[in-house]
C-alpha positions as CSV (number, residue, x, y, z in Angstrom):
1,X,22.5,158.0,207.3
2,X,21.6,161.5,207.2
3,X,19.7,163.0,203.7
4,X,19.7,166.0,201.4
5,X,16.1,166.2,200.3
6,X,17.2,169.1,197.2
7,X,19.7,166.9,196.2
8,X,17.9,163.7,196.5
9,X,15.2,165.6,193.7
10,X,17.6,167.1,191.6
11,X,19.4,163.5,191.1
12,X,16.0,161.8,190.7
13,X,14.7,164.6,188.2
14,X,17.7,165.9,186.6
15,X,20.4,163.6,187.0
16,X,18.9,159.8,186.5
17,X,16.8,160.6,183.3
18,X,20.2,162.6,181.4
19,X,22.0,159.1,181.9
20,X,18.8,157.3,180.9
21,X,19.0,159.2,177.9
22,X,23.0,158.9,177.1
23,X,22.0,155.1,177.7
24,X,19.5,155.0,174.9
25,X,20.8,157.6,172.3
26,X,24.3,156.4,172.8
27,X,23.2,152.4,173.0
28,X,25.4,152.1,175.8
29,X,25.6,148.2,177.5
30,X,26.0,149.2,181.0
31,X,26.2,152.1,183.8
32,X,26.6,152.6,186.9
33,X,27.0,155.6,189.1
34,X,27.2,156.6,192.4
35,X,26.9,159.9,193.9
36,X,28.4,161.4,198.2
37,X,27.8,164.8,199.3
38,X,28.5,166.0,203.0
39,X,30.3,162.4,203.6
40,X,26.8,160.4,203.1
41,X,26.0,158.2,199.8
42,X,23.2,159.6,198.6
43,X,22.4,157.3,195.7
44,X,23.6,155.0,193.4
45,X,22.0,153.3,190.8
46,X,22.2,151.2,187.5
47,X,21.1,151.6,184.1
48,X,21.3,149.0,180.6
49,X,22.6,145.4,180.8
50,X,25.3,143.3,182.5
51,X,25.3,141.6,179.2
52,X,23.2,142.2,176.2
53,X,23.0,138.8,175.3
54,X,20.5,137.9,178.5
55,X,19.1,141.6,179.5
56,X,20.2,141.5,182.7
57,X,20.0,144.5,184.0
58,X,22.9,146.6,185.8
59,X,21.8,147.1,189.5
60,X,24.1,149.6,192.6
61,X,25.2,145.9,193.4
62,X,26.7,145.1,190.1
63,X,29.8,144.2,190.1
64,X,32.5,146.0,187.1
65,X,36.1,145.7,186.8
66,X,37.3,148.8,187.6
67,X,41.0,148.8,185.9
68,X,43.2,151.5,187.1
69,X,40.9,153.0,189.5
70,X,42.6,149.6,191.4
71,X,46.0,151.9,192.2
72,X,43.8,154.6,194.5
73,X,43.6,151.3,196.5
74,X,47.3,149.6,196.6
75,X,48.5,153.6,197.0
76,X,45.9,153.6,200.3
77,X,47.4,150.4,201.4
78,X,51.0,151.6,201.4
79,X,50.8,154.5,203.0
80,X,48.7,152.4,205.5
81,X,52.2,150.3,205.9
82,X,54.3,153.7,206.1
83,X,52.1,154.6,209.2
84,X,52.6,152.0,210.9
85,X,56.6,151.6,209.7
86,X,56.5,148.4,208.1
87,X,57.3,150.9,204.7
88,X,59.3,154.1,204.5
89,X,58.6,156.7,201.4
90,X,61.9,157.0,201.0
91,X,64.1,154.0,201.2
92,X,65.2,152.1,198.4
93,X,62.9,149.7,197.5
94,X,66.0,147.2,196.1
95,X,66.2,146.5,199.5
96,X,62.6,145.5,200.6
97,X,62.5,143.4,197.6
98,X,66.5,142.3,197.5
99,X,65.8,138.9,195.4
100,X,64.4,140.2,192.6
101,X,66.9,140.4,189.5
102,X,67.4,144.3,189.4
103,X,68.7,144.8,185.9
104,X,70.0,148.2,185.9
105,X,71.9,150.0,188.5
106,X,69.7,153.4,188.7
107,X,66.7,151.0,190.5
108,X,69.1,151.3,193.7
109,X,67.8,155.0,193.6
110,X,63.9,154.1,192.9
111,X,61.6,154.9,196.0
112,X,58.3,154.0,197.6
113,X,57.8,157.4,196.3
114,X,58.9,157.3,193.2
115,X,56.5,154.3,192.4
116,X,54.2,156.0,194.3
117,X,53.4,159.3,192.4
118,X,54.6,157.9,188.6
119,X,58.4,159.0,188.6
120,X,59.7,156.0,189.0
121,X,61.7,155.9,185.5
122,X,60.6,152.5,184.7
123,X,58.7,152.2,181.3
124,X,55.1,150.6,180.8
125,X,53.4,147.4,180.1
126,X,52.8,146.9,175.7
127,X,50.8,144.0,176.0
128,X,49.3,142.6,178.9
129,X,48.4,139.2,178.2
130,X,44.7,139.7,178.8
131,X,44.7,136.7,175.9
132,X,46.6,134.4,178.2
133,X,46.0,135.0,181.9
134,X,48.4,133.9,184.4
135,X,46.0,132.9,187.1
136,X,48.1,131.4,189.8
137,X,49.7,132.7,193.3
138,X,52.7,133.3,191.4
139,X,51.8,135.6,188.9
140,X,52.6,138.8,190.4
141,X,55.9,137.8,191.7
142,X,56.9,136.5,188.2
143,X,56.0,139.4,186.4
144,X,57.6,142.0,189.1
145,X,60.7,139.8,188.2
146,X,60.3,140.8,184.9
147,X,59.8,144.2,185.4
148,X,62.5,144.5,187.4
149,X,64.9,143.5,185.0
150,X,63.9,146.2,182.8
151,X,66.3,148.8,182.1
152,X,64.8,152.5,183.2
153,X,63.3,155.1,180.6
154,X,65.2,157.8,182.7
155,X,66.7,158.3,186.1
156,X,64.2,157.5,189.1
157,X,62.6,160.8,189.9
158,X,63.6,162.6,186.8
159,X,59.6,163.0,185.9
160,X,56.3,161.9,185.7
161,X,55.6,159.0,183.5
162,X,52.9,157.1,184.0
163,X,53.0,153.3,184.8
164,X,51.0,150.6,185.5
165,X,54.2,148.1,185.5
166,X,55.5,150.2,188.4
167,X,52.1,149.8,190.6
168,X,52.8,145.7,189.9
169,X,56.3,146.5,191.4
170,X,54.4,148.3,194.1
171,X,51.7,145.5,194.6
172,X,54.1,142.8,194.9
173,X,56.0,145.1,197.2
174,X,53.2,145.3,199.5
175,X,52.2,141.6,199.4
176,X,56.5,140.6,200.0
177,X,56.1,143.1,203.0
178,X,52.8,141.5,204.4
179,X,53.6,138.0,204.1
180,X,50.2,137.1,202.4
181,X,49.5,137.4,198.5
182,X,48.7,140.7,197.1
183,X,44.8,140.0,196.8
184,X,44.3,138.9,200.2
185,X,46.6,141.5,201.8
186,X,44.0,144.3,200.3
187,X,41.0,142.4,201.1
188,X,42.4,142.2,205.1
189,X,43.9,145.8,205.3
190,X,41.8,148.0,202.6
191,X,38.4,146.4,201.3
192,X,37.3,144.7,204.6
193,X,37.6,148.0,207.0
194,X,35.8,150.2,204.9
195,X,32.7,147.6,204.4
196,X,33.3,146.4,200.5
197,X,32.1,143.0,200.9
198,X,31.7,141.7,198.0
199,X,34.5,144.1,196.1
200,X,37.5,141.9,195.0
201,X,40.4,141.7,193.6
202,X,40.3,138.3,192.5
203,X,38.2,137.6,189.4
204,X,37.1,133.9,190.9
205,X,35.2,135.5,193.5
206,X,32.9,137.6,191.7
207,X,29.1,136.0,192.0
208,X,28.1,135.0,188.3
209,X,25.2,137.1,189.2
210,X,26.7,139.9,190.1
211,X,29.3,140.4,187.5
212,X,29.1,142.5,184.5
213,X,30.5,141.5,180.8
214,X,32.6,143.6,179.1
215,X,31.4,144.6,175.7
216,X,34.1,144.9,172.5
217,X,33.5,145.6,169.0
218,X,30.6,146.6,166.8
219,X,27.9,146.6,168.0
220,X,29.3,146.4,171.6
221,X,29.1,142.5,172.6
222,X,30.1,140.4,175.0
223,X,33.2,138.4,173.6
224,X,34.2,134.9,174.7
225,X,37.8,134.3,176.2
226,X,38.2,137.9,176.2
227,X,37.7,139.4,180.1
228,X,40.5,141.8,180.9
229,X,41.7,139.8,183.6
230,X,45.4,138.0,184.6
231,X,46.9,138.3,188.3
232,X,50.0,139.8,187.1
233,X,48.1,142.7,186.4
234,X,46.3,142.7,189.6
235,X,47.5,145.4,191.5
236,X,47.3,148.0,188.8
237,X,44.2,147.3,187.3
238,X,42.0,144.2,188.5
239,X,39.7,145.6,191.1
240,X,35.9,144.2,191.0
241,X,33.3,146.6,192.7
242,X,30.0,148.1,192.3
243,X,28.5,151.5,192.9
244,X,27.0,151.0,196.1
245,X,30.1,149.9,197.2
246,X,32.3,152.7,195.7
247,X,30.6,154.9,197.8
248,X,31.7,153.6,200.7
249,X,35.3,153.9,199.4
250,X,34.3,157.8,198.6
251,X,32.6,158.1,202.2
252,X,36.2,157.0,203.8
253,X,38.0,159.5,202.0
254,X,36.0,162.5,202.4
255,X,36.7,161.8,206.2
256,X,40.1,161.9,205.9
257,X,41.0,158.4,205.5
258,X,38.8,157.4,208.5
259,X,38.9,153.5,208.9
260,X,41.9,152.9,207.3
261,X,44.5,155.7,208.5
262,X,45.1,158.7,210.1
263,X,44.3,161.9,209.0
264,X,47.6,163.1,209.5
265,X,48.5,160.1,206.6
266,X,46.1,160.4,204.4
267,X,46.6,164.3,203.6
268,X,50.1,163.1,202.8
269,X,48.8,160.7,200.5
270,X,47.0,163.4,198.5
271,X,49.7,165.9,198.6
272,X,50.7,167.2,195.3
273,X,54.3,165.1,193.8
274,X,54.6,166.5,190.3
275,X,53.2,168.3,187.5
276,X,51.7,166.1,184.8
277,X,50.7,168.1,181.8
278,X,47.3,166.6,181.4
279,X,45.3,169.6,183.0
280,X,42.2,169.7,185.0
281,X,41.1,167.3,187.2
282,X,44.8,164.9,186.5
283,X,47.1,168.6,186.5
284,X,49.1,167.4,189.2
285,X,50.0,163.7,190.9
286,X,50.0,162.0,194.6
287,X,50.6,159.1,196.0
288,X,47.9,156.7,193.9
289,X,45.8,159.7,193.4
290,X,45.4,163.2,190.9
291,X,45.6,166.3,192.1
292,X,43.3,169.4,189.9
293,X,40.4,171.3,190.0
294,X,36.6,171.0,188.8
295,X,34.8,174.5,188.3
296,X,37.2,175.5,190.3
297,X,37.2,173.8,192.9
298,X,40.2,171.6,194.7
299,X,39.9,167.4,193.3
300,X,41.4,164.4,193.9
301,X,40.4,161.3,191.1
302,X,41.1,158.5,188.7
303,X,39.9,157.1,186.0
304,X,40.4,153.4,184.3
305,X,39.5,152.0,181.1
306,X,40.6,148.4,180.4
307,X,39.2,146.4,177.1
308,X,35.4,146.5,178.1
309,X,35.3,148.4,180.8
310,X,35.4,152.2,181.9
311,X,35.5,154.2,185.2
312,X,35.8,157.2,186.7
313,X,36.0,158.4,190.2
314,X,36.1,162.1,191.4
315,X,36.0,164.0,195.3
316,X,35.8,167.2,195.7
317,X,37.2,167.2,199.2
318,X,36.7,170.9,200.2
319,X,32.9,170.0,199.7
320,X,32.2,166.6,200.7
321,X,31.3,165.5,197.0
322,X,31.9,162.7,195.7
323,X,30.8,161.1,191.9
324,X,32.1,157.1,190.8
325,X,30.8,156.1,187.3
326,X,31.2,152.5,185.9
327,X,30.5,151.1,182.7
328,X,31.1,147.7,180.5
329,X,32.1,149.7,177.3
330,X,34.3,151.4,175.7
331,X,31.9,153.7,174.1
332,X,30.3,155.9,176.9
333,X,31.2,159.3,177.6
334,X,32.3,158.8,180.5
335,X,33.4,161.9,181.4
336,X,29.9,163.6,180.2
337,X,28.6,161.6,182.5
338,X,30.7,162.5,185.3
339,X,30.5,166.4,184.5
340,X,26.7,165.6,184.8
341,X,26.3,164.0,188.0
342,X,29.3,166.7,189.7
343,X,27.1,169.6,187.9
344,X,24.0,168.4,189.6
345,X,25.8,167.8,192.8
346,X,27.1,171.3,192.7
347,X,22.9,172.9,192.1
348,X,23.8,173.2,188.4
349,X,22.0,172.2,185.3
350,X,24.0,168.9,183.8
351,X,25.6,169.9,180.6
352,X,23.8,169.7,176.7
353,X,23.6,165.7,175.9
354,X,26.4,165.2,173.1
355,X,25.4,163.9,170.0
356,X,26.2,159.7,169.7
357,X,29.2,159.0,168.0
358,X,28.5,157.7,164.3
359,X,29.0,154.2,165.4
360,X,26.1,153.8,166.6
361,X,23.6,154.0,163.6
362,X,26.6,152.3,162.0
363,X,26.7,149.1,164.4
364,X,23.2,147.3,162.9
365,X,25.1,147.5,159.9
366,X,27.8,146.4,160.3
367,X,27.0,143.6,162.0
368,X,26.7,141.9,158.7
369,X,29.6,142.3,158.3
370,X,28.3,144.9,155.3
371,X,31.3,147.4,155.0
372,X,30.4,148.8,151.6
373,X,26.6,149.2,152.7
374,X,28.1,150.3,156.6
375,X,30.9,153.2,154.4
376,X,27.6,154.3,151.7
377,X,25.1,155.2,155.5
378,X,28.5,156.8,157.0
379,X,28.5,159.1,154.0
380,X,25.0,159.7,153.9
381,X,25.2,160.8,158.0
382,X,28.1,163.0,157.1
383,X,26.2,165.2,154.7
384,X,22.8,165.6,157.3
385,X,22.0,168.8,158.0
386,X,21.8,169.9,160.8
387,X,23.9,166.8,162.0
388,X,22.0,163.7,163.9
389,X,25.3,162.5,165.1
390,X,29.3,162.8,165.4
391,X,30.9,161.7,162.2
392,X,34.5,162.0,163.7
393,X,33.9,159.6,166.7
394,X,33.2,156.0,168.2
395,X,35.8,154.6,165.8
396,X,38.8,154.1,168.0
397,X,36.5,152.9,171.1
398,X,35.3,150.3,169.3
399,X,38.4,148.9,167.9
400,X,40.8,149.3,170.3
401,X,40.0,147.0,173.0
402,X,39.4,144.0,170.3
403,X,43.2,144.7,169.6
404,X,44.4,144.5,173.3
405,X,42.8,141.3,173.5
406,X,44.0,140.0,170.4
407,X,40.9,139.7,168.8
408,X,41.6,141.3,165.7
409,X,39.2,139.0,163.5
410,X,36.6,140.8,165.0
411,X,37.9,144.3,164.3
412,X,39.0,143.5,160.8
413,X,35.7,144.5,159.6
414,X,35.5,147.5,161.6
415,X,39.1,148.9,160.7
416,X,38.4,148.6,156.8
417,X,35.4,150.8,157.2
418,X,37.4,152.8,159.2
419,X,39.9,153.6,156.4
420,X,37.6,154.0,153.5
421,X,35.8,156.6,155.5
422,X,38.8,158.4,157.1
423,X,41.6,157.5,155.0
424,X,43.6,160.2,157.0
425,X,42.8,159.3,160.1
426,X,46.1,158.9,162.3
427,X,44.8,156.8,164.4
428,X,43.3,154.5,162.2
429,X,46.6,154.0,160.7
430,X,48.1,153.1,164.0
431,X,45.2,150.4,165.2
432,X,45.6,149.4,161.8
433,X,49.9,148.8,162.4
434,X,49.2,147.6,165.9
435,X,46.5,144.8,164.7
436,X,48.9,143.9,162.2
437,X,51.6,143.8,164.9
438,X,49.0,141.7,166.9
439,X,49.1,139.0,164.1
440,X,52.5,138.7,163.5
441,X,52.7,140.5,160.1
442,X,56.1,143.1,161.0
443,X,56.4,145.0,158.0
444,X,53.0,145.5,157.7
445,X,53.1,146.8,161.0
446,X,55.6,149.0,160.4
447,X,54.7,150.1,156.8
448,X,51.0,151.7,159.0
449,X,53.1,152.7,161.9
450,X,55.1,155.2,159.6
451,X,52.1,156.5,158.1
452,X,50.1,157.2,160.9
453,X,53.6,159.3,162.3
454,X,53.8,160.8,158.9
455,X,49.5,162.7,159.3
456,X,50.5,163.0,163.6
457,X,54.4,163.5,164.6
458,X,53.4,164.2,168.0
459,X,51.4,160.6,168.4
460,X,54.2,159.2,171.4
461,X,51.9,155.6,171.3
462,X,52.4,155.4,167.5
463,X,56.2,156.6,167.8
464,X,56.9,153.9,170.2
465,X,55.8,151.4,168.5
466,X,57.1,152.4,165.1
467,X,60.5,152.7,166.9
468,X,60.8,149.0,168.7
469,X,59.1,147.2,165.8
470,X,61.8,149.2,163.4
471,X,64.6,148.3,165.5
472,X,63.4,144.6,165.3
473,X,64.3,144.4,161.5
């Protein structure tokens, strides 16, 4: 393997002491990052704890759960099966998968394509069950029965929407076609020819020793029972891997798919399907992959976050750069530290450090479950001058993935700080509706839903909710 000596320095002197810093100033569990350029991994490397309870530390080989990153995979994998004619882009996939209970006609029109690049019209998943994994061969196939019963949002190919129920559609798709479940038909065709050994789709094979914890709440723990993990979610979100491993996947890509399909297929897997609206580096969708730009240059990425665990992953194909970063939080800034590693990549100076969100002199605090004492140091951070931290953030990360895995006794304490110290905070009215939701209290739900509408119209995740939990009454 070839080496850049500037870049090997500049990563070394610039790049590993900024994260070593975000780690510290932003009391971060976990990260991982690894960094290509000219189609060779130059480094990767881990900083903080696996879990925080034991100090292990995070090493290249740790292994993280990478959440949606997982569809750049089961995308690579079906175009893999178009090559070679077992799949076609655009046939019906009512008839690859004709005993599934299609419950509205318009899924006659839905396409490897459709599911594909997001336009399939089918809705998306509103609670995933993290709390009661389905760990069995039969999980997947259940669930795509479920999904497939599902009337459509709006006609198949009408516009983007992301989904990750139609990548479970798609996973079960590929594992139908291939004869084998879905997590051995990507460790066969996807993970084994590109060298990721030890990367895994199935939760029971990640080495105790390897695996990192996710981290929920405040301060950022490991929580029992609560892993983001159930094999119905598998294909859109259940991926283990590590850095040093993620670069090979980056490696194979940057060569035009070499290993796993031709280059003629894998520039149609990245060509541009449909506008998206989010801008920069996820303007525009593939097959599996975003289409945008980074300083203006061409990219192709994805990012995951899944309670306890973030990731990012960004080429820029024109150059032969490549940047994945994994961490078991919710609370890094993940895309700071992305912009960092490209930036210094690219011979540029990373950007300023960003002050830690307000959580995080907040967390000792509040670990005592003090909320008057945790809302009195809140008030004295917001009146520093100049400011030490960012009195508007850290709330939502925290909370949030405690909710998705119905742990809301453990964000109870963390929401009421919330509203005494942003009582018009939209968002905190809408974790505030959806915990309630969680525990079964409806009106209460609803009674938070309509006020977090009320201080942001424009909130879709807030209207959604407001509008099925309404229509329940």
């Amino acid at each position: 393997m070839s080496r850049v000596p500037d870049t090997e320095h500049r990563i070394e002197s610039l790049l590993w002491p900024f994260v070593d810093g975000l780690v510290d100033s932003w009391a971060l569990p976990g990260v991982a990052l690894c960094v290509v350029r000219h189609g060779d991994q130059v480094a990767a490397r881990g900083f903080g704890t696996r879990d925080r309870a034991t100090g292990e530390p995070v090493t290249a080989d740790t292994l993280f759960h990478l959440a949606s990153i997982s569809k750049t995979f089961v995308a690579t994998a079906a175009l893999q099966m178009v090559q070679t004619g077992e799949l076609a882009l655009d046939a019906d996939i009512t008839a690859y998968l004709p005993d599934l209970p299609w419950g509205d006609p318009r899924a006659a029109q839905i396409t490897l394509r459709h599911l594909l690049s997001h336009r399939s019209g089918l809705g998306d998943v509103t609670d995933y069950g993290w709390h009661e994994p389905e760990l069995d061969d039969g999980a997947l196939a259940r669930f795509a029965a479920r999904v497939a019963g599902w009337t459509l949002e709006r006609d198949p190919g009408a516009g983007f929407a992301y989904s990750n129920a139609a990548y479970e559609l798609l996973g079960h798709l590929v594992a139908t076609t291939c004869g084998q479940s879905f997590e051995k038909a990507l460790q066969e065709r996807v993970l084994d020819p590109v060298g990721m050994r030890t990367s895994t789709f199935l939760r029971a094979d990640v080495p105790p020793h390897l695996g990192a914890g996710p981290h929920l709440g405040l301060p950022p723990r490991v929580v029992d029972g609560s892993y983001p993990y159930t094999r119905r979610h598998a294909p859109s979100s259940s991926l283990h891997s590590s850095a040093a491993e993620m670069g090979r996947w980056m490696v194979a890509h940057l060569a035009g798919g070499a290993g796993l399909m031709s280059p003629q297929t894998h520039e149609v897997m990245w060509e541009p399907q449909i506008e998206t609206g989010w801008g920069e580096l996820q303007a525009q969708m593939a097959y599996g992959w975003f289409r945008g730009s980074y300083r203006e240059h061409a990219a192709v990425s994805h990012s995951g976050s899944d309670p306890g665990f973030e990731s990012n992953l960004v080429l820029l194909p024109d150059l032969g750069l490549g940047v994945t970063v994994l961490t078991n939080g919710n609370t890094a800034p993940i895309t700071t530290l992305t912009r960092a590693a490209l930036d210094t990549l690219l011979g540029l100076e990373p950007p300023p450090p960003p002050l830690p969100p307000v959580t995080v002199p907040l967390a000792p605090v509040l670990e005592g479950y003090d909320v008057h004492a945790a809302s009195d140091l809140y008030r004295q951070l917001a009146a520093a001058d100049p400011p030490t931290v960012d009195v508007e953030e850290g709330f939502a990360d925290a909370v949030w993935g405690l909710i998705e895995v119905h742990r809301t006794d453990l964000a109870w304490p963390l929401q009421e700080l919330w509203r005494l110290v942003q009582p018009r905070s939209a968002v905190s009215w809408f974790m505030t509706g959806w915990a309630h939701q969680i525990d079964g209290h409806r009106q209460t739900a609803v009674e938070h839903l309509r006020r977090s509408v009320e201080l942001d119209p424009d909130d879709d995740e807030a209207t959604t909710m407001l509008r099925r939990l309404s229509g329940d009454e």
